[in-house]
DOLUM-241806 format. One record per residue (C-alpha): residue in one letter; x, y, z. Coordinates in steps of 0.02 Angstrom, whole numbers, plus 32768, in hexadecimal, padded with zeros to 4 digits. Layout:
REM residues N
aXYZ/...
***
This chain:
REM residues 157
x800080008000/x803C80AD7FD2/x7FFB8139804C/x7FCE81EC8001/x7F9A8299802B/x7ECA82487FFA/x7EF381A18055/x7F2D80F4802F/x7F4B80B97F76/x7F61800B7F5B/x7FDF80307EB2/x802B80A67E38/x7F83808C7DCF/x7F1B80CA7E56/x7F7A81537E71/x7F7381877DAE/x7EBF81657DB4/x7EA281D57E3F/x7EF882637DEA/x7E91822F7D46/x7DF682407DB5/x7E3682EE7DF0/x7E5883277D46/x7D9882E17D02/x7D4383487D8D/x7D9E83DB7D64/x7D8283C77CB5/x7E4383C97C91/x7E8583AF7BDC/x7F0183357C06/x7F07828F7C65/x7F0182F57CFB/x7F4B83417D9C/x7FBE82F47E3D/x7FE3831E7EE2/x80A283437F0E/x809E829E7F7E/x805482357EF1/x80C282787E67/x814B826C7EFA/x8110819F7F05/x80FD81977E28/x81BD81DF7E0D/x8202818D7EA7/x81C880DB7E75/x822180E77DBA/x81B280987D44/x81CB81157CB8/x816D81AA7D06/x81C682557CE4/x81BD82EF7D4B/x81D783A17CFE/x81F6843A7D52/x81BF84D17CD9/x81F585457D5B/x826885D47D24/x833A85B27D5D/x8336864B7DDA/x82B085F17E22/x830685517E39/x839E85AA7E65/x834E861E7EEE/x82C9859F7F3F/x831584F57F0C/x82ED846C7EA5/x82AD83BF7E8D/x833683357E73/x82D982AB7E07/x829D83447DA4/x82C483727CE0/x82CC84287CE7/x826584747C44/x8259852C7C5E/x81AA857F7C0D/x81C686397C46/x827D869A7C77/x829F87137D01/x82AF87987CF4/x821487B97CA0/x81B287037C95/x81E286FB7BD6/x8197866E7B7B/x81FE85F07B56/x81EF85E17A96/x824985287AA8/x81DC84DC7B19/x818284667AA4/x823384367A4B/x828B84127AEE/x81F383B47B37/x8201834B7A9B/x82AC83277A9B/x82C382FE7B5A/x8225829E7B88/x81CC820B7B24/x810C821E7AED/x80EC817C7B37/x812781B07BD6/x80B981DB7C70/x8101828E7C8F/x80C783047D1F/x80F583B97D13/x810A84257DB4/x811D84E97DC5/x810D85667E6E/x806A85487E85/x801184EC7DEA/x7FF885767D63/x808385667CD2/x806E84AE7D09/x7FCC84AA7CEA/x7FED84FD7C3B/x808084867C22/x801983F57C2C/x7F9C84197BA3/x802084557B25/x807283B47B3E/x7FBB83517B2B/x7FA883AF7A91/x804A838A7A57/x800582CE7A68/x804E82A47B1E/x7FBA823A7B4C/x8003822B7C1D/x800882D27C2E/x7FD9831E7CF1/x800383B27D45/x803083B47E09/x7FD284157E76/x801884937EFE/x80B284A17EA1/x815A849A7EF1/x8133852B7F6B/x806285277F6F/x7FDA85997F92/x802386517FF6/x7FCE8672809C/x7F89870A80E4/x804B875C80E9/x8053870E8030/x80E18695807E/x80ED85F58021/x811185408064/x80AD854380F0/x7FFE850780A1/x80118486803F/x80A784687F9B/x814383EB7F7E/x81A0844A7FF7/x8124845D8084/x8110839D806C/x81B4837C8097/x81D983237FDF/x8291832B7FAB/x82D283C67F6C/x838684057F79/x83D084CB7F58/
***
C-alpha cells in the first residue's frame, strides 16, 4: 500500500487514476492533475514517469529545486519571457509515450505546460498541484499551506 495526501492507494494505477479523476471533474484537457506526494510516489518508484520543472533558472537557483526533475524552462526572469523552445526541448528530452507530470510555483505555467504537451500528442500528460512552494497565506509567505516543499518532498539549493 502506498499512503498519500487523499489516503491509501493500493498501486501506481490508482494513484494515476486518482489524478485522472481529478483532472475529469475539473474538466482538464489532459490526463489530469497530481498531488506533490503522489507525483513524489510516481517519480520515486521509476517506472518511466518523468517530472518537469517549467520553472524559470532564478527560480530554481533562489528557492531550490527538485532532484529527479528535467528542468524545461517556459518563461525567463527577468521579465517571464516565453520560452519560444519549449515545445522543441519537450520533444527532444521526454518520450510521448511517457507518463510526464509538470510542476511550477504554484500550478499555473504547469497547468499551461500540460495541455501544450497533450496537444502536442503527450497522451500522460498531468500537472501537479500546489507547485513547489503552494498557495501564499495572509503575509503572501509560501510553503506553509500546502506545495512540494511544505510537504517535506526532496528538494536541494
Amino acid at each position: 500500500m502506498i499512503k498519500t495526501k487523499g489516503g491509501t492507494v493500493s498501486n501506481l494505477d490508482d494513484i494515476l487514476s486518482n489524478g485522472n479523476t481529478r483532472g475529469k471533474q475539473s474538466s482538464l484537457p489532459y490526463a489530469g492533475a497530481l498531488t506533490p506526494q503522489e507525483t513524489y510516489t510516481l517519480i520515486d518508484q521509476g517506472n518511466g514517469v518523468v517530472l518537469v520543472d517549467v520553472r524559470s533558472r532564478a527560480e530554481l537557483e533562489l528557492v531550490g529545486r527538485v532532484p529527479l526533475a528535467k528542468h524545461i524552462e517556459w518563461a525567463s526572469y527577468p521579465g517571464m519571457v516565453p520560452n519560444p523552445d519549449f515545445a522543441a526541448q519537450l520533444q527532444t528530452q521526454v518520450d510521448k509515450n511517457s507518463t510526464v507530470i509538470f510542476m511550477c510555483r504554484t500550478g499555473g505555467r504547469s497547468h499551461n505546460a500540460a495541455l501544450l504537451a497533450q496537444q502536442l500528442g503527450y497522451g500522460n500528460a498531468y500537472n501537479m498541484l500546489e507547485g513547489f512552494e503552494g498557495e501564499a497565506n495572509e503575509f503572501k509567505q509560501r510553503t506553509l499551506i500546502n506545495g512540494w516543499k511544505q510537504a517535506g518532498l526532496p528538494w536541494n539549493n
